[in-house]
Every structure is written in structure tokens, then in C-alpha cells.
C-alpha positions as CSV (number, residue, x, y, z in Angstrom):
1,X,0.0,0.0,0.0
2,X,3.0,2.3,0.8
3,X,4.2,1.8,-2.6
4,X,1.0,2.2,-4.4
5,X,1.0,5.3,-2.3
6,X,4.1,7.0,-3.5
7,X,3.6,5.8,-6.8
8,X,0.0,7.6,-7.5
9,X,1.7,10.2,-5.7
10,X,4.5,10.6,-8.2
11,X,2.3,10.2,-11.0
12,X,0.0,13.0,-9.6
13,X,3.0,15.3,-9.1
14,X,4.2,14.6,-12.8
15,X,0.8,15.5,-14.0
16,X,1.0,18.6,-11.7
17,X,4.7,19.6,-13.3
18,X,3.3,19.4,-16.9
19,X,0.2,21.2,-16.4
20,X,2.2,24.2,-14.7
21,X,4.8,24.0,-18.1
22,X,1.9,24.2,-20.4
23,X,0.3,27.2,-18.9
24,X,3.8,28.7,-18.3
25,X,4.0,28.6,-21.9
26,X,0.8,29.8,-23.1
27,X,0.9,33.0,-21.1
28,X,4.5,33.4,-22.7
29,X,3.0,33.1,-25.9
30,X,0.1,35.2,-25.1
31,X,2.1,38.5,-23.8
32,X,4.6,38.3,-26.4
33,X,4.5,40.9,-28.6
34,X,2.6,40.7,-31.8
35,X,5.0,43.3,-34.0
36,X,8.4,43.6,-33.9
37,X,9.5,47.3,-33.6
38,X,12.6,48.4,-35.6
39,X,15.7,50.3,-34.1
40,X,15.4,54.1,-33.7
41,X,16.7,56.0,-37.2
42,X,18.9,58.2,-37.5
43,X,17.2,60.0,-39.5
44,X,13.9,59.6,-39.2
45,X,10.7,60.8,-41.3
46,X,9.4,64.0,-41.4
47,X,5.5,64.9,-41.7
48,X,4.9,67.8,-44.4
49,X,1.7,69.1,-45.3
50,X,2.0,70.4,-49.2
51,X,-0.6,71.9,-51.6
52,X,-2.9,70.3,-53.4
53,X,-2.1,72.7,-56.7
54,X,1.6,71.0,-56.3
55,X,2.2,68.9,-59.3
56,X,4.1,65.9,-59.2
57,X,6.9,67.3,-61.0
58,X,7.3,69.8,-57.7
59,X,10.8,69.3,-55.6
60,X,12.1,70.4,-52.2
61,X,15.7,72.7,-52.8
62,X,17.7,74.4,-51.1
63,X,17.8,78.2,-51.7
64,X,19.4,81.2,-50.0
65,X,17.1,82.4,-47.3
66,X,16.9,86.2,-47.9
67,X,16.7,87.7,-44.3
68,X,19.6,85.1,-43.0
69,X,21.6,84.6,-45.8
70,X,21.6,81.0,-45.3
71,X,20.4,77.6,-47.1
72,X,16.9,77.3,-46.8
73,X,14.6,74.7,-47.8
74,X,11.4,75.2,-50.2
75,X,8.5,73.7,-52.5
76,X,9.1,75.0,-55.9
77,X,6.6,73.8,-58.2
78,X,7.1,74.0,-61.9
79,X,3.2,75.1,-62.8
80,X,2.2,77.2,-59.3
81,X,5.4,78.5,-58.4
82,X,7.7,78.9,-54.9
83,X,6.5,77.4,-51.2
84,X,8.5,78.0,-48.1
85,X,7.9,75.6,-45.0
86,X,6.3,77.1,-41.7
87,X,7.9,74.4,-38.5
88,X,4.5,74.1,-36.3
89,X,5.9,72.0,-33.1
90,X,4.1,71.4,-29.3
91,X,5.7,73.1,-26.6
92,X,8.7,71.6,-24.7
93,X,6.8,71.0,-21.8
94,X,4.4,69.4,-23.4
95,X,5.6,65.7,-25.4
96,X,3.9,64.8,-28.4
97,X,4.7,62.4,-31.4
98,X,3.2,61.0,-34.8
99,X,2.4,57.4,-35.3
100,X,2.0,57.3,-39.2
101,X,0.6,54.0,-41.2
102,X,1.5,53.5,-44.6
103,X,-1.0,52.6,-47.1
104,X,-1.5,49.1,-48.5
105,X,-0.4,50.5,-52.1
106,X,3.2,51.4,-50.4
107,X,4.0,48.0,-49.0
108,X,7.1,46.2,-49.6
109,X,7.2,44.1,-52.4
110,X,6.8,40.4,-51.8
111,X,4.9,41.1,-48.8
112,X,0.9,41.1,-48.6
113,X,-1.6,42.5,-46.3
114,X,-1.9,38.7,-44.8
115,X,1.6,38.8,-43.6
116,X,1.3,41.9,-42.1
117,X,-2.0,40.9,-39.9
118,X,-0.2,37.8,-39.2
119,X,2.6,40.0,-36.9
120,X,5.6,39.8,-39.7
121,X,5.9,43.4,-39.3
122,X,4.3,46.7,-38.5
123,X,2.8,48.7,-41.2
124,X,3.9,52.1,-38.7
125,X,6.4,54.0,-37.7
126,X,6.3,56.5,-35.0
127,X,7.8,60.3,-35.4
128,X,9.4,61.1,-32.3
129,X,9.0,64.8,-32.6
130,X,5.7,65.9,-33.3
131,X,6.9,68.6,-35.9
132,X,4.5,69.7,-38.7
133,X,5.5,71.5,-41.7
134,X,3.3,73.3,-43.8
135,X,4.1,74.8,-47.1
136,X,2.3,78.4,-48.1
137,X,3.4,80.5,-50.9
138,X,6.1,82.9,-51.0
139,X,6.5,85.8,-53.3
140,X,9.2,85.2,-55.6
141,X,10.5,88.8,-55.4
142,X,12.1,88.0,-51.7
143,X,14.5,85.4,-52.9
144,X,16.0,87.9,-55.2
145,X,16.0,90.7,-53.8
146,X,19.7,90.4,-52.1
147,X,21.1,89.9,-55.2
148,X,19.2,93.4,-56.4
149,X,20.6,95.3,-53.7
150,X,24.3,94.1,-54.1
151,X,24.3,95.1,-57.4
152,X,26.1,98.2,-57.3
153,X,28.7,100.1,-58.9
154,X,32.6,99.4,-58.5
155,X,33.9,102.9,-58.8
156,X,34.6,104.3,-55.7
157,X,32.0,106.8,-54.8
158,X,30.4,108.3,-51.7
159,X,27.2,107.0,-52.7
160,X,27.8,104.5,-55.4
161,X,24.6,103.9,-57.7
162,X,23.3,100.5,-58.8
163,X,23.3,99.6,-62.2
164,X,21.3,98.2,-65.4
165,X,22.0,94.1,-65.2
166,X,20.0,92.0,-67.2
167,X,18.4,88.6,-65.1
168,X,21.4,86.0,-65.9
169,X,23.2,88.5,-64.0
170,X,21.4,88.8,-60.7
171,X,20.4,85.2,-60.8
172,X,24.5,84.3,-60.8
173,X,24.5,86.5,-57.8
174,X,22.0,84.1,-56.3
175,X,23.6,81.0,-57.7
176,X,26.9,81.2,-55.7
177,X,25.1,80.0,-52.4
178,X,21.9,78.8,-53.9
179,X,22.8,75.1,-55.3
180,X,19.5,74.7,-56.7
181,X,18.6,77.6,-58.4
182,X,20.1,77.1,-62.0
183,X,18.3,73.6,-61.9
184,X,14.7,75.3,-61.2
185,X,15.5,78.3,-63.8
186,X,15.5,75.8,-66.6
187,X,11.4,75.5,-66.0
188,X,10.0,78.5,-68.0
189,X,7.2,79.2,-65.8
190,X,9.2,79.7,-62.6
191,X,11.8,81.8,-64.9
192,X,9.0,84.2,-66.5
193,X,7.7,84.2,-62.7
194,X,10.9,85.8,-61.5
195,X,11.2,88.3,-63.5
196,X,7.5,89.6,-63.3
197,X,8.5,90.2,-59.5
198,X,11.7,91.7,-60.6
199,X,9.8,94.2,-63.1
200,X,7.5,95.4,-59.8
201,X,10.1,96.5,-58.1
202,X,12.6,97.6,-60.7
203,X,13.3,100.3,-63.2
204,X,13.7,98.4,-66.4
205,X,15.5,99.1,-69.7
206,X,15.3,96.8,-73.4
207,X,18.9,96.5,-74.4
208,X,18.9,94.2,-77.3
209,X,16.6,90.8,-76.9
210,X,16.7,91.0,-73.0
211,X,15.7,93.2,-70.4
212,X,18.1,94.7,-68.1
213,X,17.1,95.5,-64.3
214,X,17.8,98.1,-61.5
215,X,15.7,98.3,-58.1
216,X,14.3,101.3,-56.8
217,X,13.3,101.9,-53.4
218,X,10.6,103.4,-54.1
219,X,8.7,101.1,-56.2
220,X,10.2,99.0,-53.7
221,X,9.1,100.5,-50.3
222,X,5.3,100.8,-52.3
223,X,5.2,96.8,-52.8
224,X,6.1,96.2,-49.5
225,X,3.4,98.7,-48.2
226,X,0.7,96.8,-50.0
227,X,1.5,93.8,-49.1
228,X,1.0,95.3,-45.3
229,X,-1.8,96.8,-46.0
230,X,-3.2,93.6,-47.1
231,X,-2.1,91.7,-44.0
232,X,-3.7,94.4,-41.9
233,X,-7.3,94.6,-43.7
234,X,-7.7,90.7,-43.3
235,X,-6.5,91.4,-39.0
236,X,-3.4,90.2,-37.3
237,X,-3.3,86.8,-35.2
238,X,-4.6,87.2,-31.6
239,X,-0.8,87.3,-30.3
240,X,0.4,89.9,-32.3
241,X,-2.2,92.3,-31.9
242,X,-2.3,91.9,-28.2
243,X,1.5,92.3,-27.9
244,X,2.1,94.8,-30.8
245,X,-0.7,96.8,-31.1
246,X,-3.3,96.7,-28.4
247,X,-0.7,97.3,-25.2
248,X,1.2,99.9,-27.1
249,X,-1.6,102.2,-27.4
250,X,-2.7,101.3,-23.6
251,X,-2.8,104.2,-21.5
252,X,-2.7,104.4,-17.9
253,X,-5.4,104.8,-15.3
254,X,-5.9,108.2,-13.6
255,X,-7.6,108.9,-10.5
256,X,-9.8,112.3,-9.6
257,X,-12.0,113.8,-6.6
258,X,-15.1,115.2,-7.6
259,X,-16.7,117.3,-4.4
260,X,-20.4,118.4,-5.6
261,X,-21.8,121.9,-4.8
262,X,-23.5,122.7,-2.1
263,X,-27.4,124.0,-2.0
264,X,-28.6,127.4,-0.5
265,X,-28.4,127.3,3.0
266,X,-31.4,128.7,5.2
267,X,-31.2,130.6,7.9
268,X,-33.1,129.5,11.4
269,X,-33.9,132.0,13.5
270,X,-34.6,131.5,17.2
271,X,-38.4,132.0,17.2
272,X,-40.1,128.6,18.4
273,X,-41.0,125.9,16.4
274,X,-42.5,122.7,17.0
275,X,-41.8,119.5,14.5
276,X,-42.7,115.9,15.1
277,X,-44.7,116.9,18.3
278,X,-41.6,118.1,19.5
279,X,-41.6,122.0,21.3
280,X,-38.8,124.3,21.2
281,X,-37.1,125.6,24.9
282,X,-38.9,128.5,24.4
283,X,-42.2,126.7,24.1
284,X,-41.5,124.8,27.5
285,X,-40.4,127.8,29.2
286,X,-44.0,129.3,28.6
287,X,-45.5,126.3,29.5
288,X,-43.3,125.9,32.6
289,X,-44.4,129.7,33.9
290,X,-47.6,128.3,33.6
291,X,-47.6,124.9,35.1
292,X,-47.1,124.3,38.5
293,X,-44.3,122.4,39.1
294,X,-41.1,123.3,38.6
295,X,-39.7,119.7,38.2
296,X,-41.8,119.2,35.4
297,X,-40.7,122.0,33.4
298,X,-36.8,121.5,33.7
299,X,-37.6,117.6,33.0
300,X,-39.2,119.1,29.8
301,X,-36.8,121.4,29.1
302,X,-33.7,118.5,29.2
303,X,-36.0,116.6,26.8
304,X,-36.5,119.3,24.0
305,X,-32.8,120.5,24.2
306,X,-31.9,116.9,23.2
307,X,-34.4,116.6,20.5
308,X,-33.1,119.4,19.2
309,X,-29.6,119.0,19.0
310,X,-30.6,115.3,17.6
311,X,-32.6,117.4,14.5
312,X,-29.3,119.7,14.1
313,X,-27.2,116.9,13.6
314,X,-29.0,115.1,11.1
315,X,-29.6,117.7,8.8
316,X,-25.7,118.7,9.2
317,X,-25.1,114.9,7.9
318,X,-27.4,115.7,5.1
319,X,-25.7,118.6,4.0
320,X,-22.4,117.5,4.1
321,X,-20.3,117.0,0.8
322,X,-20.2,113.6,-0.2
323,X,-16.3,113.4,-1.9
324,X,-16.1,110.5,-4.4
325,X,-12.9,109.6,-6.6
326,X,-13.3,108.3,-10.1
327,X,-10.6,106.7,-11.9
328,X,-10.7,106.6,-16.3
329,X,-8.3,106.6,-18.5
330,X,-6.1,109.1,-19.4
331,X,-6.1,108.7,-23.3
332,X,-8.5,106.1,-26.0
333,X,-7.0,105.8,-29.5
334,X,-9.0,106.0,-32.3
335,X,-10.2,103.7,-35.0
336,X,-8.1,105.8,-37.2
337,X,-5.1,105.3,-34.9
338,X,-5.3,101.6,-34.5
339,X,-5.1,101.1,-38.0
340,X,-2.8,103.1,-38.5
341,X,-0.6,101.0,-35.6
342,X,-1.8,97.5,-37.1
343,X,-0.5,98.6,-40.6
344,X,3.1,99.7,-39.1
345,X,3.0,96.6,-36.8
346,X,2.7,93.9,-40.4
347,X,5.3,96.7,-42.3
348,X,8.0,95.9,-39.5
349,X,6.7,92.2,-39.6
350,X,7.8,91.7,-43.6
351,X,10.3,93.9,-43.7
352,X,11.9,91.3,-40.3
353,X,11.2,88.5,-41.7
354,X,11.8,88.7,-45.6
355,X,13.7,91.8,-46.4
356,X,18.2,91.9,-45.7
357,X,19.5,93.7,-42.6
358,X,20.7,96.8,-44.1
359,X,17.9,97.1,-46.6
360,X,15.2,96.6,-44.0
361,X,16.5,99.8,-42.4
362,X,16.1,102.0,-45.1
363,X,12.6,100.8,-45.6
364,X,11.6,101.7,-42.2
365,X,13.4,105.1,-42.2
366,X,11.6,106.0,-45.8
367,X,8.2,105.0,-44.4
368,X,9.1,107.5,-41.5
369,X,10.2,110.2,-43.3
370,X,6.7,109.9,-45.5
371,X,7.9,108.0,-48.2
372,X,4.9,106.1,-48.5
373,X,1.4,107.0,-49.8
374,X,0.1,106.9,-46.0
375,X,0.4,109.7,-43.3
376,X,1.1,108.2,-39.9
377,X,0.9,111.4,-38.7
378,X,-2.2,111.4,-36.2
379,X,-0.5,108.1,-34.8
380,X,2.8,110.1,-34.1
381,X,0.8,112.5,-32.2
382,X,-0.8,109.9,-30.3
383,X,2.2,108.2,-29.3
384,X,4.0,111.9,-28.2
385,X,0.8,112.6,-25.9
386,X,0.8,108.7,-24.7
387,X,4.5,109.6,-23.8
388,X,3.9,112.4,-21.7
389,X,1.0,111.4,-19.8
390,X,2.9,107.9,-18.9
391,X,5.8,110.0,-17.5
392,X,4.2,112.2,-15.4
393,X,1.6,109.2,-14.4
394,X,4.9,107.5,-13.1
395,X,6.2,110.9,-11.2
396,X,3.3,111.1,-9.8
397,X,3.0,107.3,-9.4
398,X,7.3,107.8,-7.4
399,X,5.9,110.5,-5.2
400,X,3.2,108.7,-3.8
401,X,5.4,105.5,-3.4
402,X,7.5,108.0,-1.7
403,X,5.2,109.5,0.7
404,X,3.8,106.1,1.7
405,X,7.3,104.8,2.4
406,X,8.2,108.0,4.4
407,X,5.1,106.9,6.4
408,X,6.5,102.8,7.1
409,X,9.5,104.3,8.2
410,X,8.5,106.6,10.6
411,X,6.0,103.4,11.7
412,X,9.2,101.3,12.1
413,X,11.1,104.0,14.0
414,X,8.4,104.3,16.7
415,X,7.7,100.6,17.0
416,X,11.8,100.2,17.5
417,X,12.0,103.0,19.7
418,X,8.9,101.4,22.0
419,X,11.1,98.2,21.6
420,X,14.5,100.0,23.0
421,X,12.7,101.5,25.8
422,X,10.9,98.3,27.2
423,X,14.4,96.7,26.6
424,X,15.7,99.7,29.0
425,X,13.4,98.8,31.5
426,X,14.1,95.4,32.0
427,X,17.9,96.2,32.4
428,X,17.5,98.1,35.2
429,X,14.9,96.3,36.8
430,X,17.7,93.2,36.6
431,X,20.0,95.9,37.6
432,X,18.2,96.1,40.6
433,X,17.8,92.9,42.0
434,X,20.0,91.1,44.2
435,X,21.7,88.0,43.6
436,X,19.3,86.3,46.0
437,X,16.6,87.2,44.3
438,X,17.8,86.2,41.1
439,X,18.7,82.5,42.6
440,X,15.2,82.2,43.9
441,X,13.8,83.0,40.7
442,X,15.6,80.2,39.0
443,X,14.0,77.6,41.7
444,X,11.9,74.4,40.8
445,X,8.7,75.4,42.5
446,X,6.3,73.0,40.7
447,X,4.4,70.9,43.2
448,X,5.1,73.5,46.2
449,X,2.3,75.1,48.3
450,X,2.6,79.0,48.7
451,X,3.0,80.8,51.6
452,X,-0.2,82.5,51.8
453,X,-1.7,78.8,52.0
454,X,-0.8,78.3,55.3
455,X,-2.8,81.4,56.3
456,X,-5.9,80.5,54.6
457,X,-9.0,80.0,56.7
458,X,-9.5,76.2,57.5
């Protein structure tokens, strides 16, 4: 029996083993993962949002970017012309990335949809960076502009004038840091584009079969305005107009005291009157001859003084000046003047953002000086008043500060001169006491009866 024991036993514990393997090895195979990821690129994918007008003859290249000087990337489209790439990323704080699936057309080839459901691989990838670039037009006239405004004389002159050049000529200019550009000039419709924008801003002369260019400022200055103008009719995004043109034109708050006017005052004389049921002294002083008792009448008397004086009182706290304090602004700008702001606000926005350093400058110092067709005149105004009233806003606002600081220090001197002379006090009470008395002081006396106990009443 012993052995039969041990032997179902062993058979049960075998049974038990194989069980535990088997479901050891089916949870295995039911965590595993289905895909298999592939190692982190290099250089990974990007995520570009493009046109629908862009043909599929349209290529990225890299061209000079004309504020920076530097390589740039853009669309350039053979049929719709010249795309520059606007970066939209999520804040650092915030982490964001892109998991993009390719279609079933772009697939591998050799592979099928089957195999992909079947866990062969993933048909993914994810975009660590959640970076989104989006390609909207740019006018043509930007990207050759710094070769316009280098083209100047070489005779040494303190101001050396630019000269006729005909489009090979600027476009070289261009070509020395732009890799690109000669392959996109052999599409006519982005060559016939380039110089249409050339012709709006420069003076042109035919010499021969070809056109030659020079750029003027003023044509120059007058495209740019436009294009402002434009950007300012359709309104500027919330962050700009907050930032740029709303707080700007703020003025500050102002506080006044209005007292109003009193009415006529009338006069009262001292002949008796009687309101409410109540009599004047002179009243009770009648009725007092009359009466009887003389405890009556001064009791009366004490009553209508008070009465009276109550009455007085009240109609002084009628009459008295109520003083109120208003604050308003100092200053509102007009419609005229906000528009006027917006349009300088997109002017300075271009001109940062599209036009060279150097060239930038003189834009903004012609549009000063009146160059353009648009007086900015009542906003110049504005802005002088706006100045003034914010400087003496903040004298005033430094006297005040002043004044209520003058008033915390004189607080602070009394409260440490209260302090010093309590501090005084205890020194020469200490000073005073003997050595005794100092001991006693210092004496356990928790759990000890006083002395006036033992003279209590038992």
C-alpha cells in the first residue's frame, strides 16, 4: 500500500509539473508581442503638409534664405510657383509624437496585407518629434531681392549707384550660395515668374533681346506697403495684436476727486418751532411759567434740548459734501489710430522676416520720413501725448510711493523705539535685583504650596 501510495503520488506530481509547463507557456505566448519594432533611425521621417495645386513634378531645394543669408529649404513647383515651410511644433513642456501608417499600395514588395496581420511586421512607424510643416506661398520677389541690392557700382563713390543688369546677371549672384537655383531656372514658368517680380520693383531698360534690371526703393518701399496693407485689412493673429498693437496704445489709469456743490443754506432763527410733536425751549419755558411744578418744566426742558440738538445733527449729515474719486483713462485711441498702428506693426513684420539687414533699415526710415502713400501722422501724435502722460503718471505714481514709504519708516522708527525703551526697562529692573533674588527666581517650584496657604481659613 505504501508503494502504491508514492507511486499515485508521483504520477500526480508529474501530471502537476506538466500542467504548470503548459500554462507557463501559453501565457509566454500570449504577452509576447505581436509586431516587432525596428531600431530608432537616425534619420527619421518627417510629416509635411503640401498643396494640393503641387504637381508631381514639384521638388524640395535648397535656396538662400533672404533675411539670413543661409540655405533654406522650399516647395518649388514648376506650374504654381515657390512654397517656403512654416515648422508648427508642441511646446517643450508638453511631449507629443506622430504614429503614421503606410497605405497598402506602399507595402514592400513580396509582402501582402496577410503577412502583415499575421505579426511579420508593423505597417507604422512613430515620429518622435511631433513637428509639422506646412508649405504656403512665397513671393518670388524675396528670394531675389539680395542679389538686387548688391548690385552696385565698383567705382569708388560716396554713394555709389546700382546699375542696369540683365536677369542672368542677378540670378549668378544668387547662384553662388543657392545650389538649386540654376536647376529650377531651366522651367520657364518659374523663370517668366521671376522676373514679373523683378519688373514690380525695378526700373527696367530693353537693351537688345533681353531686359536689363535696376531696383528702386521706391517702387520698392510701395510693394512692401501693399503687401501690409493687405495683411492688416484681413487682421493680425490674436498674439500679435495683443503684444504689438493693443498694449502699445494702452494708456494708464488716472484717479480724480469730484466734491459736488452745495445747495442754499437757510437761515433759522430762534423764534419757536414745534416738528414731530416736538416743542422748542422757548415753548417749555411758557408752558413751565404756567404749570405748576417746577420739576416738570426743567424735565421738559432736558427733553426738548436733546431733541433738538438730535434734528441739528442730522440735517448737518445731510448737507455735508459727499467726496467721491473716479478713476478713467487718461487717453482712448481712435479707429483711425489703431489702424494706423496694425499697418506699421505687419510693415516691421515683412520687412523682419523677408527683407536683408541693411535694406530693412532704409525701408523703415523711408516709411518714417513719408515715403509712403500713407500719413502716420495722427498716430505720431498719439504716441507723443501717450508719452507724456505715462511720465508724469509715473512721477506722480514715485511721489506717492514715496510719501507712503516716508510713512512705514516713521512706523518702524516708533515701533523700535517702544522696543529699546521696554528693553531699558528690563535692564534696570535686573540691575536692581539682588543675587538672592535672582537665585530664587531660578528655583523648581512646581508641586510646592505658597506661603499665603498656610494662612488661609481652615
Amino acid at each position: 500500500m505504501a508503494r502504491t501510495t508514492r507511486s499515485k503520488g508521483g504520477a500526480a506530481t508529474g501530471s502537476s509539473a506538466g500542467t504548470k509547463g503548459k500554462t507557463a507557456t501559453a501565457t509566454a505566448t500570449a504577452t509576447a508581442s505581436r509586431y516587432t519594432l525596428p531600431k530608432e533611425s537616425a534619420n527619421p521621417p518627417q510629416l509635411f503638409v503640401l498643396p494640393k495645386k503641387a504637381t508631381q513634378e514639384s521638388r524640395v531645394v535648397t535656396l538662400r534664405n533672404p533675411r539670413y543669408l543661409k540655405p533654406t529649404r522650399y516647395l518649388v513647383c514648376p506650374e504654381n510657383g515657390i512654397y517656403e515651410f512654416a515648422k508648427i511644433a508642441a511646446p517643450s513642456s508638453a511631449a507629443r509624437s506622430w504614429l503614421l501608417e503606410n497605405s497598402p499600395a506602399k507595402l514592400v514588395a513580396g509582402e501582402t496585407e496577410e503577412s502583415t496581420d499575421n505579426g511579420s511586421s508593423f505597417n507604422a512607424h512613430i515620429v518622435k518629434d511631433a513637428d509639422l510643416y506646412v508649405a504656403s506661398p512665397i513671393d518670388p520677389l524675396f528670394l531675389v531681392l539680395p542679389a538686387l541690392s548688391a548690385a552696385r557700382s565698383s567705382k569708388s563713390s560716396d554713394a555709389p549707384k546700382r546699375m542696369f543688369l540683365s536677369s542672368d546677371d542677378h540670378f549668378d549672384v544668387i547662384a553662388e550660395s543657392s545650389n538649386h537655383l540654376s536647376e529650377i531656372l531651366r522651367w520657364p514658368r518659374v523663370r517668366d515668374l521671376l522676373e514679373s517680380r523683378m519688373s514690380a520693383i525695378c526700373d527696367t531698360v530693353d537693351a537688345g533681346d533681353e531686359n536689363m534690371f535696376r531696383l528702386n526703393e521706391g517702387k520698392l518701399l510701395a510693394e512692401i506697403l501693399s503687401k501690409a496693407q493687405k495683411m492688416s485689412e484681413g487682421g493680425l493673429p490674436k498674439s500679435m495684436e495683443e503684444k504689438f498693437v493693443t498694449k502699445p496704445l494702452e494708456a494708464p489709469f488716472l484717479a480724480s476727486r469730484s466734491q459736488p456743490a452745495l445747495g442754499p443754506t437757510t437761515s433759522h432763527d430762534a423764534s419757536p418751532l414745534t416738528t414731530d410733536g416736538v416743542t422748542t425751549p422757548q415753548t417749555e419755558a411758557t408752558e413751565s411759567q404756567e404749570s405748576t411744578s417746577s420739576v416738570e418744566s426743567s424735565d421738559s426742558l432736558a427733553s426738548a434740548a436733546s431733541a433738538a440738538s438730535t434734528a441739528a445733527t442730522s440735517v448737518t449729515n445731510e448737507l455735508a459734501p459727499a467726496v467721491t474719486e473716479e478713476i478713467a483713462v487718461a487717453m482712448i485711441a481712435s479707429e483711425e489710430v489703431i489702424k494706423l498702428q496694425r499697418l506699421r506693426v505687419a510693415f516691421n513684420f515683412i520687412c523682419s522676416s523677408y527683407i536683408p539687414p541693411s535694406m530693412a533699415d532704409s525701408l523703415k526710415e523711408g516709411l518714417a520720413t513719408g515715403g509712403g502713400s500713407v500719413d502716420f501722422a495722427p498716430l505720431e501724435d498719439y504716441l507723443g501725448r501717450l508719452t507724456q502722460v505715462r511720465q508724469e503718471a509715473m512721477a506722480a505714481r514715485s511721489l506717492t510711493d514715496y510719501s507712503r514709504k516716508r510713512t512705514l519708516d516713521e512706523e518702524e522708527d516708533e515701533r523700535a523705539e517702544k522696543r529699546r525703551k521696554k528693553e531699558d526697562e528690563e535692564k534696570r529692573k535686573k540691575a536692581g535685583e539682588s543675587r538672592g533674588v535672582r537665585d530664587l527666581k531660578k528655583v523648581n517650584v512646581n508641586g510646592m504650596k505658597k506661603l499665603s496657604d498656610f494662612f488661609k481659613k481652615k
